[in-house]
C-alpha positions in Angstrom: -22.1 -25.7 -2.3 -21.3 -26.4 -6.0 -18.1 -27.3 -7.3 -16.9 -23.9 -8.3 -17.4 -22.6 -4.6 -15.9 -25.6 -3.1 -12.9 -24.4 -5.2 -12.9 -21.4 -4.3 -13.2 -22.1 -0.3 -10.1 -24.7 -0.4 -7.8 -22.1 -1.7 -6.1 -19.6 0.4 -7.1 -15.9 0.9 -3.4 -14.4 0.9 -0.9 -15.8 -1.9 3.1 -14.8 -1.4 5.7 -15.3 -3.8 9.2 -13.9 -3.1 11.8 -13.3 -5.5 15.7 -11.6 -5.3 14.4 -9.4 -1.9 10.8 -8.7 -4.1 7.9 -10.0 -1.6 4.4 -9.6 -3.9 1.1 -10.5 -1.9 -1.6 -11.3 -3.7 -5.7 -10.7 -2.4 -7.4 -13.7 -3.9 -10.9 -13.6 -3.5 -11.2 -13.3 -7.2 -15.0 -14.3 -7.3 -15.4 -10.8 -4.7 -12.9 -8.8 -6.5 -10.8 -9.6 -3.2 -13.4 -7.6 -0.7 -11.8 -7.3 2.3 -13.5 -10.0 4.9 -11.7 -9.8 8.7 -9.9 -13.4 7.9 -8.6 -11.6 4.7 -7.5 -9.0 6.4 -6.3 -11.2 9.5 -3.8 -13.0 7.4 -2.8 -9.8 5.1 -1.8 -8.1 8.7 0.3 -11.6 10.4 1.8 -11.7 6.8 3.1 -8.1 6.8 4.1 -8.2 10.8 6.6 -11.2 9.4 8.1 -9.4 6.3 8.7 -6.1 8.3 11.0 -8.8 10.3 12.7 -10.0 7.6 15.9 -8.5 6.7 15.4 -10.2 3.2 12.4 -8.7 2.0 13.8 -5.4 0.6 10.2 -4.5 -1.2 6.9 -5.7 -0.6 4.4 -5.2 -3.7 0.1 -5.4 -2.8 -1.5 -7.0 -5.6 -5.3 -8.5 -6.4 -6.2 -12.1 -8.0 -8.9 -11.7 -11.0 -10.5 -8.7 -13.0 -10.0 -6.7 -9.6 -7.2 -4.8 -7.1 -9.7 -4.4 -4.0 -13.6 -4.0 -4.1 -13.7 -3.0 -0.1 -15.3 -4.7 2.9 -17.2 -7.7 2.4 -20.4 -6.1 2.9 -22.2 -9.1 3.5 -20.0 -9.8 6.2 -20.8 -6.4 8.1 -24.0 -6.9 7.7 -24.0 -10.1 9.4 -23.9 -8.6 12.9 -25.7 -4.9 13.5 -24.0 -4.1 16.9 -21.4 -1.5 17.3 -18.7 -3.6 19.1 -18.6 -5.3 16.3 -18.7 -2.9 13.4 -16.3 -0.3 15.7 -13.7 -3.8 16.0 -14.0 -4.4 12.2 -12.6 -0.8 11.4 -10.1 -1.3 13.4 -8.8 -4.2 12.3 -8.7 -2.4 9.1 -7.3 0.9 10.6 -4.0 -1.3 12.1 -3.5 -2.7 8.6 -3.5 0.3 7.0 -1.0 2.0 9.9 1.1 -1.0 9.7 1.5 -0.5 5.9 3.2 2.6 7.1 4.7 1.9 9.7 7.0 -1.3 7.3 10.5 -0.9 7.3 9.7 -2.2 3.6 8.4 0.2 0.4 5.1 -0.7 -0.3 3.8 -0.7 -4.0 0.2 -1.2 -4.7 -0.3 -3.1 -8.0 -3.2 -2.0 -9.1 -5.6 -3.2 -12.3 -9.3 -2.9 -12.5 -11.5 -1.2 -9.9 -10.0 0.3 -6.0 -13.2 1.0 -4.0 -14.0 2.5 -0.3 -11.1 0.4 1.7 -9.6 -0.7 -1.5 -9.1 2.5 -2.6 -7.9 3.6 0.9 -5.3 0.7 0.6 -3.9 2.4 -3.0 -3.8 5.4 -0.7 -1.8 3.8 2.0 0.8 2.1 0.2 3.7 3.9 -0.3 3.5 3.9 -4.6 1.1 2.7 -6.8 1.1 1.8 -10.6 -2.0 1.5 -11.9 -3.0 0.0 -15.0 -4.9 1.9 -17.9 -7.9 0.2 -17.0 -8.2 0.9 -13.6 -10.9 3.0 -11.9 -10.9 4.2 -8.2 -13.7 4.8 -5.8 -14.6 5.6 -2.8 -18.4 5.0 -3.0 -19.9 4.3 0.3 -21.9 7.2 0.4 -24.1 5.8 -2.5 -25.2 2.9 0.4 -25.7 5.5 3.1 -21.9 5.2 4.4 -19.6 8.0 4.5 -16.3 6.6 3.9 -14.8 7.9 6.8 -11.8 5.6 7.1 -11.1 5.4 3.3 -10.9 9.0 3.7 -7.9 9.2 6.2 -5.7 7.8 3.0 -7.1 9.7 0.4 -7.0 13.2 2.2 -3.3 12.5 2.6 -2.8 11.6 -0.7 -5.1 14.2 -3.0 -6.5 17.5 -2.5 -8.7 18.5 0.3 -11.5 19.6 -2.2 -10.4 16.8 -4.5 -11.2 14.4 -1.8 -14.4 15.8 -0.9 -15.5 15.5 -4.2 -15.1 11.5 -4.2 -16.3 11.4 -1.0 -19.4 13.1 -1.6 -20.3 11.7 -5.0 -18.9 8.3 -4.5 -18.2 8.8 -8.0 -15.6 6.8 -10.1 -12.4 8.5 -11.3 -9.9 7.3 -14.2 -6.3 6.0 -13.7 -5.1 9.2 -15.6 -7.2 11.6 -13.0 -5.9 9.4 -10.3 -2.0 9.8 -11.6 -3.1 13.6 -11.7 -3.9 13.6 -8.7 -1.5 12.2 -7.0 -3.5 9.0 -5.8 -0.8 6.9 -8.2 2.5 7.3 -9.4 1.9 5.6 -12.5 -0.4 4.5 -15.2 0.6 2.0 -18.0 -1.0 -0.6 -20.0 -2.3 -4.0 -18.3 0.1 -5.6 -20.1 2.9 -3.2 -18.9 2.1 -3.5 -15.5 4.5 -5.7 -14.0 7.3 -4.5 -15.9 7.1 -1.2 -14.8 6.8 -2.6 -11.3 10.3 -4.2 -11.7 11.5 -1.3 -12.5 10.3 0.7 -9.7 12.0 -2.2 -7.6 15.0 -2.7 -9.2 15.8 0.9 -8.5 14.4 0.5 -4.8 16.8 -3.0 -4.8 20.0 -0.7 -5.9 19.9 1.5 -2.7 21.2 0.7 0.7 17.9 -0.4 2.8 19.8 1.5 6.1 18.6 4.5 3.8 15.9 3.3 2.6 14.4 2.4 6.4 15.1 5.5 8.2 14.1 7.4 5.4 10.5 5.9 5.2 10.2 6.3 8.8 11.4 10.0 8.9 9.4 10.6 6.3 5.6 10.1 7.4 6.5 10.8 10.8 7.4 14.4 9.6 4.2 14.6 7.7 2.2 14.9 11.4 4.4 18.0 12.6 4.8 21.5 12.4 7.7 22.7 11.0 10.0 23.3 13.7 9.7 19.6 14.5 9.7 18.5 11.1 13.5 19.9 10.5 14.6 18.9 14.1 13.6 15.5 12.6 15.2 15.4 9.8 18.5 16.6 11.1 18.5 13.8 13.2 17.7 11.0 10.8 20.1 12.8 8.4 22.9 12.9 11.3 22.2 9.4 12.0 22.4 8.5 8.1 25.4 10.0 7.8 27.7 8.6 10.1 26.0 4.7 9.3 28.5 3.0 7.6 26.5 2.7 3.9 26.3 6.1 3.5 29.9 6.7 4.1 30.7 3.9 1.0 28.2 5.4 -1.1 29.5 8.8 -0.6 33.2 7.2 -1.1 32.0 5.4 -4.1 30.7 8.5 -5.4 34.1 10.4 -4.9 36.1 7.7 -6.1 33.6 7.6 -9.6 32.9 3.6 -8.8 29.5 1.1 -7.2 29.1 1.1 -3.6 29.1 -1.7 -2.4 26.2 -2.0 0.7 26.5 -3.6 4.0 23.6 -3.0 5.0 24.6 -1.0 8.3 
């Protein structure tokens, strides 16, 4: 092991920095564009079960170390063992992570610069928003190895057009950051250079609401993504009933009224 990869074995997988209720989580695997290997993903997933517990942490922002957001799976790693217990227990490993990103009480803003491929670009497609540098290309590219990205594709489907999808699927081709923003895979693209300033100001705005809002809305909203209508709007009548009478919204709609800033609780 030379001195380089000594380095790079002694420093930690998972970085965190937190800052006025902003949590940002860093991938650093830099030398594997931050491939997703199961101890990677084992610490991203204890990391995120702790924020979603913290009252704190208002916003939680997904970032990569290096030239690169997320390359995918280590595929070195998968192939290191051939049997289906444990290929079928490495996707789901990767499938909880993906549900938990969901699932947080937290936003979840993918910071993205440089390539998303297969389960990287399935993590864009999981968090809840996603700015995207200039200079960022997305894949999900499997299929040019023989694999079908079957997972990545959960994410993607819900985020782009069916035949949209299909096409990326298929081809494993590479798409832009301005086909990605018109499609709906990001919400925005700037320059590198811009990158984290129009993060902040995606979270200041986040920052300014009342996270009782914020919560239940999140919640309500992917869990009325799964239903038919009917359920859907029974849904949302009860979040918003619940909403209502919590006492943030009543401030905010007193603030409002009375042409002054709420001032949250947080209940």
């Amino acid at each position: 092991m030379n001195a380089d990869t000594q380095a790079a074995a002694n420093e930690p997988l998972l970085l965190r920095q937190d800052k006025d209720g902003v949590v940002t989580l860093t991938l650093n695997r830099p030398t594997q564009f931050n491939s997703l290997s199961q101890a990677l993903v084992g610490e991203l997933q204890a990391e995120l079960e702790r924020i979603a517990a913290d009252a704190g942490a208002r916003v939680i922002v997904l970032a990569g170390a290096g030239k690169a957001f997320c390359a995918g799976h280590d595929l070195k790693e998968m192939r290191s063992d051939a049997s289906k217990a444990f290929q079928k227990a490495l996707f789901q490993q990767c499938s909880k992570l993906m549900l938990t990103l969901v699932r947080m009480p937290q936003p979840v803003i993918a910071r993205v610069h440089g390539i998303a491929t297969a389960a990287g670009c399935q993590l864009v497609s999981m968090c809840d928003l996603a700015v995207a540098s200039d200079n960022s290309r997305f894949a999900v590219s499997g299929v040019n190895l023989g694999l079908f990205c079957s997972t990545p594709s959960v994410g993607l489907a819900r985020n782009v057009g069916r035949k949209q999808a299909m096409e990326m699927l298929l081809t494993g081709d590479f798409i832009d950051a301005p086909t990605a923003l018109m499609r709906g895979l990001v919400n925005r693209v700037v320059p590198l250079a811009q990158l984290d300033e129009e993060i902040g100001k995606l979270t200041a705005s986040i920052l300014a609401k009342t996270p009782v809002a914020i919560k239940a809305g999140k919640q309500m909203f992917y869990r009325q993504l799964e239903m038919g209508l009917d359920a859907a709007y029974e849904l949302a009548s009860e979040t918003m009933a619940c909403n209502m009478i919590a006492e943030d919204a009543q401030e905010g709609i007193d603030a409002f009224i009375g042409k002054r800033k709420p001032e949250w609780k947080g209940r």
